[in-house]
N, C-alpha and C positions, 0 to 999 in steps of 0.2 A: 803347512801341509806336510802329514808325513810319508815317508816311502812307502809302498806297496806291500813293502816288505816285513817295514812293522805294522800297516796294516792287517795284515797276513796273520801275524804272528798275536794281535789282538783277538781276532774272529776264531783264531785255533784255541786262543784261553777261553774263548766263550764257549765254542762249540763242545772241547775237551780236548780236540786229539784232532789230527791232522787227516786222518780219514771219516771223521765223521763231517766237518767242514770240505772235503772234495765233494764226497757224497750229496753234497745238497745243490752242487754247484752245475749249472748248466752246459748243454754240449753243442754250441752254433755248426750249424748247416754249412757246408760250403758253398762257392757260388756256382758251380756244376750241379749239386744236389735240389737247390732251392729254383733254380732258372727252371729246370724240368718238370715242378710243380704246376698242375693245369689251372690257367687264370680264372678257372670256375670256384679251385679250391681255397683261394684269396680271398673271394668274395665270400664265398661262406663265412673264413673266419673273423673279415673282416664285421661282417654281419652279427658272427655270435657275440665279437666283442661290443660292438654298439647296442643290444641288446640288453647284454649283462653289466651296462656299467650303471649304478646308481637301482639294482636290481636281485633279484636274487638268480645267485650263476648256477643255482642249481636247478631251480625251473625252466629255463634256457634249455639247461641239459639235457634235462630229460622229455621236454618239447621238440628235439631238434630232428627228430626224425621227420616229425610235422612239418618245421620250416625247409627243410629239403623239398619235402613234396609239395609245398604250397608256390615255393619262389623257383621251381621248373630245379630242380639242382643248380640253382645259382648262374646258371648258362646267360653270360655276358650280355651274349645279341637277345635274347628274350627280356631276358630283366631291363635292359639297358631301352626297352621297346615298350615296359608295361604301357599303359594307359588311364589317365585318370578315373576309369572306368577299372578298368586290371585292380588299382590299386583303391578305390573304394570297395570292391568284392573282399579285399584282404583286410579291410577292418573289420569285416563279419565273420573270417573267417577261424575259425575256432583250434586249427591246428595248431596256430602260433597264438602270440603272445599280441594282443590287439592294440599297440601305442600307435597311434596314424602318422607322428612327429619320425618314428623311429622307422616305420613302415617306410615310407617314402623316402628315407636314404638309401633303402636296396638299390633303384633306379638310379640316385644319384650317383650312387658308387658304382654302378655297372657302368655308367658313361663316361665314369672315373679311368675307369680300368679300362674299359674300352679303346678310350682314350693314349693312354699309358699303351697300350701294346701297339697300336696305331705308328706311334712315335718310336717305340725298342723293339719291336717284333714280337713280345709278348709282354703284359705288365710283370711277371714275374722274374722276364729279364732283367727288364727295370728294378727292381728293390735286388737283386741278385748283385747286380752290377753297384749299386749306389756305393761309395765307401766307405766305411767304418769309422772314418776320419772327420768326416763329415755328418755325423748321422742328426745333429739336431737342424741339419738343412733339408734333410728326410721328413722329419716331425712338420719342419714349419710348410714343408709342398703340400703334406699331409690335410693338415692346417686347413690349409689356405683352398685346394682340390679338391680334398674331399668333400663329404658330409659327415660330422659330428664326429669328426675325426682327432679330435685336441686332448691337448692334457696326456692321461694313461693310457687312454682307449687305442690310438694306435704304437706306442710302447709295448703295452702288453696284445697287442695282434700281431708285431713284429716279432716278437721272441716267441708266442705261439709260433709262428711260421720257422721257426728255426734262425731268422734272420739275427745276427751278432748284436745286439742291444741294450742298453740299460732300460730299468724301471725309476723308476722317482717315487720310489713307495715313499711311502714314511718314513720309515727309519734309516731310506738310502739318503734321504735330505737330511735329517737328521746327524746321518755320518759326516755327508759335505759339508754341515755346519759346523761340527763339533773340527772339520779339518781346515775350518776358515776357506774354503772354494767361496761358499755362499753366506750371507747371515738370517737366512729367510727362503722358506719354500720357493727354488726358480722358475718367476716365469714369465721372467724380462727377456729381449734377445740379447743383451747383458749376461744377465744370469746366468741363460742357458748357454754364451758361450764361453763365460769360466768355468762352468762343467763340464761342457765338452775338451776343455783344453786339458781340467783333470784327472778325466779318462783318458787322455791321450798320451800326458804324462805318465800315466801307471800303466799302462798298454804298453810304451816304450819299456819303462823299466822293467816288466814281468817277462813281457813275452805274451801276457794271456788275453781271449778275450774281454770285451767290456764288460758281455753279457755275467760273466763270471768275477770279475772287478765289479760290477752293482752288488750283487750275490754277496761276494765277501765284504761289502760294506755294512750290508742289512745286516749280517752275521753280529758286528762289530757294537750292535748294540741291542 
């Protein structure tokens, strides 16, 4: 596995130049900024990503003023309250996107969250406070609490949210293969915790976030 540093120094030969590689690179939230986020705004996102995964994210997009209105603004205690009845109305309902599979994790995930704040004072504290150190024990509560919450979908809801994160694109697996971390897309708890040990490594050595150590690896190929 190599340094950071000539990783670094790879993703700049791709990029061209060392500011065009910043420029692509993301800027995590800190946990003051992200905890004061309203657990209403969570559930949205978490929502848009369940929606747009395996989908087009551009229909999503520009439906979403719909799913605001149809799912109450995403309000915890309402959603977390629909009714099998609530929630047969939203398969007919035309604002949104009608999958019934996808429909009924709103509910799940407001009970989620609900849940989550229940326990931290707010779920936002919760993922605020989680640490960075740890983050694929985030993925797997995720996982495991949520609803269809595995894989990318909440990776890429977490770094939507500003939260410090890596992605497992393609070509970020790709990278950790070509650096010997993994030999095969992870998604052993094996796996993911030699990944996580070599973000944690290059996080020490840099100084930088992961969310930006992912970024520079996708760069690298």
């Amino acid at each position: 596995m190599r340094s950071f540093a000539e990783i670094h120094e790879m993703a700049v030969a791709k990029k061209g130049s060392e500011a065009e590689l910043e420029a692509l690179l993301p800027q995590p939230e800190d946990a003051a900024t992200l905890a004061a986020k309203p657990d209403d705004r969570w559930l949205s996102a978490m929502t848009c990503c369940v929606f747009q995964a395996g989908f087009s994210w551009r229909v999503i997009e520009n439906k979403w003023h719909g799913f605001e209105e149809a799912f109450a603004g995403f309000d915890l205690g309402r959603c977390s309250m629909f009714s099998d009845e609530d929630i047969d109305a939203l398969t007919r309902d035309t604002r949104i996107v009608r999958n019934p599979q996808k429909i009924v994790t709103v509910r799940a995930n407001a009970v989620f969250l609900r849940d989550l704040a229940g326990e931290h004072g707010s779920a936002a504290k919760f993922f605020a406070d989680w640490p960075v150190e740890d983050f694929i024990g985030l993925l797997d509560l995720m996982k495991r609490r949520g609803s269809r919450l595995g894989g990318r979908t909440a990776q890429i809801f977490l770094r939507r949210m500003g939260k410090d994160s890596f992605i497992l694109s393609m070509d970020v697996c790709k990278a950790l293969i070509c650096e010997g971390v993994v030999d095969k897309e992870p998604k052993s708890k094996g796996q993911m915790r030699a990944v996580q040990d070599a973000f944690n490594q290059w996080r020490s050595e840099s100084g930088r976030p992961i969310a930006q150590i992912s970024r520079t690896l996708s760069a690298t190929i």
